[in-house]
N, C-alpha and C positions, 0 to 999 in steps of 0.2 A: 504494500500500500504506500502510495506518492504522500509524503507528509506536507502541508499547507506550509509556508512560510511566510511568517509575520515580518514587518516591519521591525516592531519591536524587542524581534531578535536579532539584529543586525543594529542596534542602536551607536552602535562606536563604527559602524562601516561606513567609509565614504566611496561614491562614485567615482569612477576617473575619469580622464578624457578617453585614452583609449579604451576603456571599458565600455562607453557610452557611442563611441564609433564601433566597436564589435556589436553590440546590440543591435545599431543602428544596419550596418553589415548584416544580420540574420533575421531580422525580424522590422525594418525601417522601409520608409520608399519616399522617394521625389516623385510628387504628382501635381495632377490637375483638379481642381474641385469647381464645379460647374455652379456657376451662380446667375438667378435670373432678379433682375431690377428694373423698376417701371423710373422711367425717367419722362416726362409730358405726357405720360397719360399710354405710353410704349414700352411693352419688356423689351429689353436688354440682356440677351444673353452671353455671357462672360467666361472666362476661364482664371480661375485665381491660382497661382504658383503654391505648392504646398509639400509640406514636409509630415509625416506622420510613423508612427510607431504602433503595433498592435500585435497584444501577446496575453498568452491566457490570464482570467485575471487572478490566478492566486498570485499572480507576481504583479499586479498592479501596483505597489506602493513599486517598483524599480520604475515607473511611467513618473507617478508622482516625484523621486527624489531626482529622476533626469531631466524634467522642467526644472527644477529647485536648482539644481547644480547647474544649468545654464544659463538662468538667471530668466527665463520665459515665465511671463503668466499664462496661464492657460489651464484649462482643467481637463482631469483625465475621463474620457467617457467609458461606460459600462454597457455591454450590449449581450443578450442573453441569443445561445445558439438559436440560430435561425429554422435550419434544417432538422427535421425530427424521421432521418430515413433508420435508424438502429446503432448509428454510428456512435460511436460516444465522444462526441463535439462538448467541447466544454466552452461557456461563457466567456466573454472576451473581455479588455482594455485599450482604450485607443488613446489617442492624442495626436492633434492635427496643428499646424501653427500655420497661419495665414497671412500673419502681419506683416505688411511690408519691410516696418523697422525691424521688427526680429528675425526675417529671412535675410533682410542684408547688415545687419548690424552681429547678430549670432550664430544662424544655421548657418546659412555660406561660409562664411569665414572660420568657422569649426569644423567643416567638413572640408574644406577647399584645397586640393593635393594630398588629402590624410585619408581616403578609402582608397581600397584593391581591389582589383577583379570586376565583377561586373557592377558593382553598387557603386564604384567609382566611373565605372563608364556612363551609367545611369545616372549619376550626379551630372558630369555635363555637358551629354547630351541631356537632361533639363534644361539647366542652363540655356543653352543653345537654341533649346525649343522654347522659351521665355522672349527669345526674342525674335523666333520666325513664326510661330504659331499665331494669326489673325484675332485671333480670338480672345488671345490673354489681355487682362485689362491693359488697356494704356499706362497706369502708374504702375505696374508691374515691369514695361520694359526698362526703367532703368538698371534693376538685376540684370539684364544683358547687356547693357550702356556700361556699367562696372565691371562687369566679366573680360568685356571684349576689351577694353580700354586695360586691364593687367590690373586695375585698381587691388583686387587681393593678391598679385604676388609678391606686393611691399609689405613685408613681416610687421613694417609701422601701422600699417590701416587693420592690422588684425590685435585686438586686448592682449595683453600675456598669458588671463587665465583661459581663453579659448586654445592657446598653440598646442 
């Protein structure tokens, strides 16, 4: 039997950075979240750049301490298995960041040359597609106006506790 792990058994553990980019490596994704907005009385459908994390939730407090330790507000959502085919799907935790200032002020620059393999490739080519995909809001393309311009490979534009 899997034994439940608490939070407050881990009370003196801290997260790391590279511990928070392996997570992010097995269990993370760079995506798109489709958003619709009536602007004169018209929706507007958008695509917003997004970074998320989802893993069963008995380890949901590791969602909550890896916002805490990167300094994101945001809250960890909870979502009960969907599918009822016999499978033993267990309940999930997610967390999604949207924010402009926090995808180019935290996630970017904490992920930016620090994943391998293909969640590195996948980092950016997002990127990339930030700034060619028609759809993503307009105040979103400046993540690819930063990108493309080298702005993160100056170790100055990145905090010391993200490197």
């Amino acid at each position: 039997m899997v034994e439940k792990l608490r939070k407050s058994e881990f009370l003196n553990y801290r997260l790391s950075n590279d511990y928070i980019r392996g997570l992010t490596d097995g269990e993370g994704c760079f995506t798109f979240h489709a958003n619709h907005r009536k602007k004169n009385g018209i929706i507007i459908k958008e695509k917003i750049p997004a970074f998320a994390i989802q893993m069963h939730i008995r380890d949901r407090w590791l969602l909550v301490e890896t916002l805490e330790h990167l300094g994101i507000k945001g809250n960890v959502y909870t979502h009960k298995a969907w599918i009822k085919d016999g499978s033993n799907r267990g309940d999930t935790a997610k967390f999604y960041v949207r924010s402009l200032k926090e995808l180019q002020c935290i996630v970017i620059p904490f992920f930016y040359k620090k994943l391998a393999g293909y969640k590195g490739k996948q980092f950016f080519e997002w990127l990339k597609k930030i700034g060619s995909e028609p759809m993503v809001a307009s105040r979103y393309k400046l993540l690819y106006e930063l990108y493309k311009s080298g702005y993160w490979e100056n170790e100055n534009n990145i905090p010391e506790r993200l490197r």
